[in-house]
C-alpha positions, 0 to 999 in steps of 0.5 A: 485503544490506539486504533481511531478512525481517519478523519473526514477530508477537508470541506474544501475537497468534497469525498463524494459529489453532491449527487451520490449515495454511499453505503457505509461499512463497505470499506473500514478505514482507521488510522492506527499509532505504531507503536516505536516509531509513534507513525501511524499506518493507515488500515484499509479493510473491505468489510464484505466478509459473507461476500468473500469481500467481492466488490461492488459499484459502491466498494469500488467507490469508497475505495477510491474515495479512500486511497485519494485521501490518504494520497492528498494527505501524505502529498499535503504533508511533502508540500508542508515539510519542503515550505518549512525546510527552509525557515526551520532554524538550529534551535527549532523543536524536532518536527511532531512525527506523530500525524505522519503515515509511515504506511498504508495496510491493505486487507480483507475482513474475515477469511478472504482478501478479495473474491473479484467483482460482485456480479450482481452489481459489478462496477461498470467495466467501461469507466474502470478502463478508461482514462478520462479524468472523471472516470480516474477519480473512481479508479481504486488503482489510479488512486493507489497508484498515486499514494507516496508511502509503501502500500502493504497488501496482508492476503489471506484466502481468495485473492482471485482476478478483480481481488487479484488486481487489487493486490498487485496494486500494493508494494509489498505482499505479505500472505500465509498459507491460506492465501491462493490466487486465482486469474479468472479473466479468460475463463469468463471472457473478460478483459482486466482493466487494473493493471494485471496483464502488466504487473503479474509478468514483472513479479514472477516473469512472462512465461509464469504469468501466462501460466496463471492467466491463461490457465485460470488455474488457482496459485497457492501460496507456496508456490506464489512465494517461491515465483516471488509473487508473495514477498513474505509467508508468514507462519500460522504458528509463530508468536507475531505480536506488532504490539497494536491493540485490538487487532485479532491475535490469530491474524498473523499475517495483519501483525506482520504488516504492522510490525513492518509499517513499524519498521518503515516507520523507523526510518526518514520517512521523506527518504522512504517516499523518495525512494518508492518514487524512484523505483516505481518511476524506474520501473516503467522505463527502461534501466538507463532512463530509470538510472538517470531518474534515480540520479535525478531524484537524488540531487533534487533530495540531497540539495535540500537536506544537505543544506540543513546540516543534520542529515549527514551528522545523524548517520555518522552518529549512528555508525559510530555508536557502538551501543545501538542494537544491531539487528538481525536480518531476516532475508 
């Protein structure tokens, strides 16, 4: 089976303090070999299923527990690669691609993405909005925010207010027609703390988020595709196989997502993260700052590749082969 667990953090960065408890089984995480590009996508599965995947304190905590990981691993890995740029001579081996995180899957097990808070034992909604770095540490969305690779969000089922919150901290959203979102903060008189009030607005516009908040009305996922909030719908009834054994043949949407992980996969991953780096930093200025942070970003990435003499080499190559595939795009 190419589907292994993720291996514990390094002893020199504790997962969890000292003091605290955790309940096991709440999140499941595995790190999974794809099967072209021979990456890996890191699958990150809230395993409440008879809860509809609600979250508690304890879910909360794992989950932040787990995106700081994966977000220290692909850092670590940035910081390994840039060390060695430099002294890797002509003749040198082509880097082992194969520890690499081409992507992170974020799903929820069973029917349902994510039903919101537990609340019977909900996470404590004074820490979750609060910016004091030992409440950041168990902030899942201060956590995901801080991953380097594409984070790809496969809903099906509820993805209702903290659920809802979840999902837009991913990059990519991929559901079917099962997928229903639902904003249920003004209902109960709550505040959202994880970004929803923000975030929803840039997907589908001020006038359309306002509607699904302040409604509290559900969004079904045809709808929720044509405003452009759900970035693909797969079909139910189409042959979707990302070629990853052990994963649930009827789960359409997760073999979407890894045969996307795949394709992300495919291509220079330092180019990849770069390039997220620029849109996500683009995206909270204004459009001549985010311009002249994408310039930025370019001259800090083409000083360091240019001076390695494959970069360009390898485009040129591939331009020129008129053997290779040519694929058929499906926007």
């Amino acid at each position: 089976c190419t589907s292994t667990p993720v291996p514990p953090r390094p002893p020199h960065i504790p997962l969890f303090p000292p003091n605290m408890t955790t309940s096991t089984n709440l999140v499941l995480t595995n790190r999974i070999l794809l099967p072209q590009s021979r990456k890996h996508a890191i699958l990150v599965t809230i395993n409440r299923s008879s809860k509809k995947n609600c979250f508690n304190t304890a879910v909360c905590n794992e989950l932040a527990a787990v995106f700081h990981n994966v977000a220290e691993e692909v850092r670590q890995c940035d910081e390994e690669r840039r060390a060695t740029a430099n002294s890797k001579d002509d003749d040198d081996e082509d880097e082992d691609i194969t520890d690499q995180i081409a992507a992170v899957i974020f799903t929820g097990a069973g029917p349902s993405f994510c039903a919101g808070a537990d609340l019977s034992n909900p996470p404590n909604p004074l820490h979750q909005s609060s910016d004091l770095p030992h409440h950041l540490r168990w902030n899942p969305l201060y956590q995901m925010d801080r991953i380097g690779v594409p984070i790809i969000g496969a809903l099906r089922g509820h993805v209702i207010t903290g659920g809802f919150e979840l999902a837009l901290g991913c990059d990519i959203l991929l559901g079917d027609e099962s997928t229903t979102f639902r904003d249920t903060h003004v209902k109960f008189g709550l505040a959202p703390c994880w970004g929803l009030s923000q975030k929803l607005s840039r997907r589908i516009g001020s006038g359309r988020a306002k509607m699904v908040s302040f409604s509290a009305r559900p969004l079904n996922a045809e709808k929720a595709y044509e405003w452009g909030l759900l970035d693909e719908m797969v079909d139910g009834t189409c042959s979707i196989n990302s070629g990853v054994e052990g994963i649930d043949t009827n789960n359409k949407v997760l073999h979407r997502a890894l045969e996307l992980a795949d394709q992300i996969g495919s291509n220079d991953s330092l180019m990849v993260r770069r390039y997220k780096r620029a849109m996500v930093e683009g995206s909270s200025v204004d459009y001549q700052k985010g311009l002249q942070r994408e310039r930025e970003l370019g001259l800090a990435h083409y000083l360091e590749v240019v001076g390695d003499g494959s970069t360009f080499e390898e485009a040129k190559e591939f331009i020129a082969d008129e053997s290779r595939p040519r694929l058929q795009s499906k926007l």
